[in-house]
C-alpha positions as CSV (number, residue, x, y, z in Angstrom):
1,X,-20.5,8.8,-10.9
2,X,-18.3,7.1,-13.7
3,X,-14.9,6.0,-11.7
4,X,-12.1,5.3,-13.4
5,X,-8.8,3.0,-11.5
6,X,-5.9,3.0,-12.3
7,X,-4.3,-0.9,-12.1
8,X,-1.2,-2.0,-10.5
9,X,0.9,-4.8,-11.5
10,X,3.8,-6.4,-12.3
11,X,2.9,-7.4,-16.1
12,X,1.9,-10.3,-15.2
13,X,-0.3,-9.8,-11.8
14,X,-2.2,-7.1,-10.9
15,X,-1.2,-6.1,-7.5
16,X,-3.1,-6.8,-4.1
17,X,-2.8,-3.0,-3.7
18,X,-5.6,-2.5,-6.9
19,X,-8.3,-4.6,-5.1
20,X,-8.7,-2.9,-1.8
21,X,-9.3,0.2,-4.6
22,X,-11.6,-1.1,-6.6
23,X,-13.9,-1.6,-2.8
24,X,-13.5,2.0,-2.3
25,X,-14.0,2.8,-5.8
26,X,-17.4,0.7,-5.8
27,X,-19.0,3.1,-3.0
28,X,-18.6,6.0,-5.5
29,X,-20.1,4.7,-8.7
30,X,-19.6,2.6,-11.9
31,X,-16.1,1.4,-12.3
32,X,-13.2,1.2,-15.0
33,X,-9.9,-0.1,-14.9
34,X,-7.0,1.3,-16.6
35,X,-4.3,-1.5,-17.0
36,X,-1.3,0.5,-18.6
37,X,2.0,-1.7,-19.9
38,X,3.6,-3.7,-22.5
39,X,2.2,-6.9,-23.7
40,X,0.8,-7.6,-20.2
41,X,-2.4,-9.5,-21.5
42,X,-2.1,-11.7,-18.0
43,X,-2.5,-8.9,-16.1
44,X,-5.6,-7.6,-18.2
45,X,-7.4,-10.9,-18.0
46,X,-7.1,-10.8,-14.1
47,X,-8.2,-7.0,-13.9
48,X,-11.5,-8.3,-16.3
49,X,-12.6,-10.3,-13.7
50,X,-12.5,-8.1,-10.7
51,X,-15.7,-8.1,-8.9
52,X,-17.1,-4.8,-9.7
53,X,-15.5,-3.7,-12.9
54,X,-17.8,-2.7,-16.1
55,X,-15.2,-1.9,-18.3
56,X,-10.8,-2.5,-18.8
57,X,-9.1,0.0,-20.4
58,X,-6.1,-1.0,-22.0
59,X,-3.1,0.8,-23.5
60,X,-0.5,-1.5,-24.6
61,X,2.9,0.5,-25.4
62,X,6.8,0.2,-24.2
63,X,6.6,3.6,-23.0
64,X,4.3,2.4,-20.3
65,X,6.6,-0.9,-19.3
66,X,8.3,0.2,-16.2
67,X,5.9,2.6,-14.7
68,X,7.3,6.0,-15.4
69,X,5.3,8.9,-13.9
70,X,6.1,10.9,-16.8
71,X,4.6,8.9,-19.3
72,X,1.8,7.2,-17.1
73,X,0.6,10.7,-16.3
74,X,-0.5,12.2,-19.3
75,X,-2.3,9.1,-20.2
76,X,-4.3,9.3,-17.9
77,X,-5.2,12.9,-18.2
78,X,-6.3,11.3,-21.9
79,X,-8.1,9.0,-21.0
80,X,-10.0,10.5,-17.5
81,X,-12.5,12.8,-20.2
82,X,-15.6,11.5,-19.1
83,X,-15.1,10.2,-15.5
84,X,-16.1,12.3,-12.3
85,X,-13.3,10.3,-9.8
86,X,-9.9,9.0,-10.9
87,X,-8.6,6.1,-8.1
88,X,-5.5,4.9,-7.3
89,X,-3.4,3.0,-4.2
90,X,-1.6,5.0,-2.0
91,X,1.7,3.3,-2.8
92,X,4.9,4.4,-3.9
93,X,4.0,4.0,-7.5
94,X,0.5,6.1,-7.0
95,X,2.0,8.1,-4.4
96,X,4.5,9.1,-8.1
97,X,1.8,9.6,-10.8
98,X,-1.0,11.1,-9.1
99,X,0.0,14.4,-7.9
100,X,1.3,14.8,-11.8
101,X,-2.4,13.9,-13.0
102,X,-3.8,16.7,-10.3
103,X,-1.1,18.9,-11.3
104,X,-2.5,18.1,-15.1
105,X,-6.0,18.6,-14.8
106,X,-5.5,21.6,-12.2
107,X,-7.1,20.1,-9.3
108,X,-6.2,19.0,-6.1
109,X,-5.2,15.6,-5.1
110,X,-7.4,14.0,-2.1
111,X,-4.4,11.9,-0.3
112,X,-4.5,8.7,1.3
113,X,-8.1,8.6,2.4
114,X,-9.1,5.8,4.3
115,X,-13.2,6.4,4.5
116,X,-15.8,7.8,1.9
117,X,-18.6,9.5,3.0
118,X,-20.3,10.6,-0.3
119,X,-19.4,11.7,-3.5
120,X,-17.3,14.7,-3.0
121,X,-16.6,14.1,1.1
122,X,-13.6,11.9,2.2
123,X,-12.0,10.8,5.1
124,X,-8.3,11.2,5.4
125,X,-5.5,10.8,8.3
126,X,-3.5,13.7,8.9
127,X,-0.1,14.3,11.8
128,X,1.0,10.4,11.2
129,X,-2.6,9.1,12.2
130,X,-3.2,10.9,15.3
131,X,-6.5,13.4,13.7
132,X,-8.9,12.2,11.0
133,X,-9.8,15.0,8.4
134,X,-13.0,15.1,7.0
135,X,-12.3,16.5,3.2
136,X,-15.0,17.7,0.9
137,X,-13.8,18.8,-2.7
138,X,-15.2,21.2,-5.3
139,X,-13.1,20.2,-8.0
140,X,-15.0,18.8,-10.6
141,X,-12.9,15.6,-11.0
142,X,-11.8,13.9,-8.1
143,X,-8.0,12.9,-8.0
144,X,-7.8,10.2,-5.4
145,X,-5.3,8.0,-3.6
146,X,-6.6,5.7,-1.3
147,X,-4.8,3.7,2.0
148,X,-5.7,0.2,1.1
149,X,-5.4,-1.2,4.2
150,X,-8.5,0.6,5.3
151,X,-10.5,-1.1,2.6
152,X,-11.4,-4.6,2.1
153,X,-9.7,-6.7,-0.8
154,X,-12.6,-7.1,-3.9
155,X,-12.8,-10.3,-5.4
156,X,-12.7,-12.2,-8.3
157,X,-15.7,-13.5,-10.5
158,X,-16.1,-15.9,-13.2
159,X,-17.5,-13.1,-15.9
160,X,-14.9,-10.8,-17.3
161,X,-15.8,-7.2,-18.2
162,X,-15.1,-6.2,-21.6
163,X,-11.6,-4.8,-22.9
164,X,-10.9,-1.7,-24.9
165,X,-7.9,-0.7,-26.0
166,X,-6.9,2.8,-25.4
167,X,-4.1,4.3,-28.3
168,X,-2.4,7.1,-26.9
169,X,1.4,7.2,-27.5
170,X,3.3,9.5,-24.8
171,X,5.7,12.0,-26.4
172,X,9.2,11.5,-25.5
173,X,10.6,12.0,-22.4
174,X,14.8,12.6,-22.2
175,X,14.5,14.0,-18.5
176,X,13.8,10.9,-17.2
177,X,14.9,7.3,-18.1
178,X,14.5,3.8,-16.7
179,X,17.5,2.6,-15.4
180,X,17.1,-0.2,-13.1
181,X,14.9,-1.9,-10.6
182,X,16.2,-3.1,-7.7
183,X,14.0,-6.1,-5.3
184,X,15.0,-7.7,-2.5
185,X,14.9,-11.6,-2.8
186,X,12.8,-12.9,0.2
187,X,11.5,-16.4,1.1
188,X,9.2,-14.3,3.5
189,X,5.7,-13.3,2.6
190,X,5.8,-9.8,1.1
191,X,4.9,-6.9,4.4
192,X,1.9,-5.5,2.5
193,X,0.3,-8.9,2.1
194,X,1.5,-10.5,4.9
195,X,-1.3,-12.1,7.6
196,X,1.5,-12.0,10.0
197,X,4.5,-9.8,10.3
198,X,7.3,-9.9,13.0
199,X,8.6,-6.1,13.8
200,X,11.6,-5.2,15.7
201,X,12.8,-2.1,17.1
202,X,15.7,-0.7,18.4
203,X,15.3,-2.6,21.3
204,X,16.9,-5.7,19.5
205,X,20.0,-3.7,20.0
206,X,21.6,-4.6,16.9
207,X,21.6,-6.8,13.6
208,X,22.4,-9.9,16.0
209,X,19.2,-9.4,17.5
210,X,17.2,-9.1,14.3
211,X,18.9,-12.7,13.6
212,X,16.9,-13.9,16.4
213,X,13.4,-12.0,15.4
214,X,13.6,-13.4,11.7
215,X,14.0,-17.0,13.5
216,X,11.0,-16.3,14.9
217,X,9.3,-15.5,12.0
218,X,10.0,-18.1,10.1
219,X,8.5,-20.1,12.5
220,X,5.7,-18.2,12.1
221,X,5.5,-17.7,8.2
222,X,5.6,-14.2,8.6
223,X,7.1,-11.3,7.0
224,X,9.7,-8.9,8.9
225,X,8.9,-5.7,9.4
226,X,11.2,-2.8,11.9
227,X,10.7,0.3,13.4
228,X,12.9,3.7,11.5
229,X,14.7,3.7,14.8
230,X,16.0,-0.1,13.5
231,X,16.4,0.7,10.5
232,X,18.4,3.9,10.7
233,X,21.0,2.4,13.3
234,X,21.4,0.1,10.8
235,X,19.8,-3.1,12.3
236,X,17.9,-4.1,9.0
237,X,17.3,-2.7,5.3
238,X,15.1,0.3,5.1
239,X,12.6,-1.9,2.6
240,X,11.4,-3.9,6.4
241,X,10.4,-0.6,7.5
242,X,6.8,0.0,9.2
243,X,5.5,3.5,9.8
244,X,4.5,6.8,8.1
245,X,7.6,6.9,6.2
246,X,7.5,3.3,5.6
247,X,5.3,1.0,4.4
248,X,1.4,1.0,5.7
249,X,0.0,-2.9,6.5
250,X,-2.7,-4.2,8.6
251,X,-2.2,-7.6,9.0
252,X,-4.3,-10.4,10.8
253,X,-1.5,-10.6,13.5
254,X,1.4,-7.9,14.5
255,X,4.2,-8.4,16.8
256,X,5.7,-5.2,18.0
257,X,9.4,-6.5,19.7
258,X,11.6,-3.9,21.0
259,X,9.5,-1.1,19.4
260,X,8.2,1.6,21.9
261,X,5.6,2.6,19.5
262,X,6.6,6.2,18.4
263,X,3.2,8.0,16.7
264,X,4.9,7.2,13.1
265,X,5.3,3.7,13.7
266,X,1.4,3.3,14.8
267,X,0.5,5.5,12.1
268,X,1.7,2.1,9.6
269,X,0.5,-0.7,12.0
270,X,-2.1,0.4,13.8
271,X,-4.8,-1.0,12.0
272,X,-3.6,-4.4,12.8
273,X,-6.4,-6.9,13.4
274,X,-4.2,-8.3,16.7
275,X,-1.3,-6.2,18.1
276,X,0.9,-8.5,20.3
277,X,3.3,-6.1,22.3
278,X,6.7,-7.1,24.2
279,X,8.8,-4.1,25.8
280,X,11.1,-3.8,29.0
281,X,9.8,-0.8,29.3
282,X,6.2,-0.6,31.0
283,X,5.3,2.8,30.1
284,X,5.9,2.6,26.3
285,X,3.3,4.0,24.2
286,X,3.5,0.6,22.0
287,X,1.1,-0.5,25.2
288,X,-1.5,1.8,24.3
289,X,-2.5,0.2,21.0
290,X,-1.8,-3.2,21.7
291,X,-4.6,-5.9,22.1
292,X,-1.3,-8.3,24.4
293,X,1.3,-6.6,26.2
294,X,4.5,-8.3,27.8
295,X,6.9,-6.1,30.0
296,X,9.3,-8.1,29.5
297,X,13.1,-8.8,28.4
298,X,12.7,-9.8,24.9
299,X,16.2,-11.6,24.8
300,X,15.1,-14.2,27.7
301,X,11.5,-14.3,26.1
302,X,12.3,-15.1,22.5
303,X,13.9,-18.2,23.1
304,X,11.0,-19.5,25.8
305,X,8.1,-18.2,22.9
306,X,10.4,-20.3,19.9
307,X,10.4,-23.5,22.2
308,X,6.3,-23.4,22.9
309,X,5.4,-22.7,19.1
């Protein structure tokens, strides 16, 4: 099979996202890399040297600076003639594009898979983690988005692939236009690459409590994460949010404080390598996933676990 993925980045980097998709891209066949932007050279050097790649595609054009799905779409629909599998993370900015290149090349999208069995049979998770579907697909391209956390990172090498630059200039879009982006600044490691993450739920009781948590964490180097049931009282901004409507990680080391362990919050963590739990409440379903549990008061622990680090 000829495989073509489709880079992240931030014109500069390519995004940790695009390497745990280039592994699951490597199981299918020979690889491409499209690296769409605007003067983003960097970015195309890095993606070159990805263990794995045979080939970058580039297409260097304004229209392509801030990620629109309307212009990245058809783009890709040019440029996917010839490949039998079209890859991409499973991220806000794939979860955007994608169904547009499916909706394109009339086929269906294969979601969020997490396992390949073989060409044209996938593994995907389906009710917020709780059933694993086993897809197979007719469709004569494959439209794919892929949960990178179930994937290992590729690497780098020393020998770059060879670039070639694609020209194919979007026509112009007036429905949608770029207005702004919007990033929280952060000391903290970012959550999706994060080999530890601190999460609080509503059991912190309010943003007092998360005041406590991020001490923690900073102890710890880690990132903050929270539960939607945080997050929608208000606790913490919705971009710490863990979960099936949040943000999907699977770091070395997870503590779940305060977070009874709803099926949409496992659905985002639960691939943690170690899942430290602490809860009042001994019959939380956090328990059930957890590799440490503590039925505890997380207020008197806190301080005791901050003194011993």
């Amino acid at each position: 099979m000829k495989v073509l993925v489709i880079a992240e980045h931030d014109g500069k980097e390519i995004s940790s996202t695009t390497f745990p998709t280039v592994t699951a891209a490597r199981s299918l066949g020979e690889i491409s890399i499209l690296v769409a932007g605007s003067y983003c050279e960097e970015a195309v050097n890095e993606a070159a040297k990805i263990s794995g790649i045979k080939s970058v595609l580039y297409a260097n054009d304004v229209a392509y600076k801030d990620n629109l799905a309307e212009n990245i779409a058809p783009l890709v629909k040019f440029v996917a003639s010839g490949y039998d599998a079209i890859l991409a993370p499973s991220t806000t900015t794939g979860k955007n594009f994608m169904p547009r290149v499916a909706a394109l090349m009339d086929v269906a999208q294969i979601s969020d898979i997490c396992e390949i069995i073989s060409e044209d049979t996938f593994i995907r998770p389906i009710y917020a983690g709780t059933v694993l579907a086993k897809i197979k697909s007719k469709d004569p391209i494959k439209v794919i988005t892929v949960r990178t956390t179930s994937f290992e990172a590729s690497h780098k090498g020393d020998v770059a692939a060879p670039v070639e630059k694609v020209s194919f200039a979007p026509s112009q879009q007036d429905n949608s236009v770029f207005v702004k982006l919007e990033k929280p600044e952060s000391n903290r490691p970012d959550l999706l690459t994060a080999r530890v993450i601190v999460s609080g739920g509503r059991g912190l009781k309010d943003s007092e409590g998360f005041k406590l948590l991020e001490k923690l964490a900073d102890k710890l180097g880690a990132a903050v994460g929270a539960s939607r049931a945080a997050v929608d009282a208000g606790f913490i901004s919705n971009d710490c949010q863990v979960g099936q409507t949040g943000k999907i990680v699977a770091p070395e080391l997870y503590f779940a404080l305060g977070i009874s362990g709803a099926v949409q919050h496992l659905a985002g963590m639960k691939e943690s390598k170690v899942i430290v739990a602490i809860n009042k409440d001994e019959e939380a379903p956090i328990f059930e996933v957890a590799d440490y549990g503590l039925v505890a008061d997380i207020f008197k622990v806190l301080p005791e676990l901050m003194d011993s680090i």
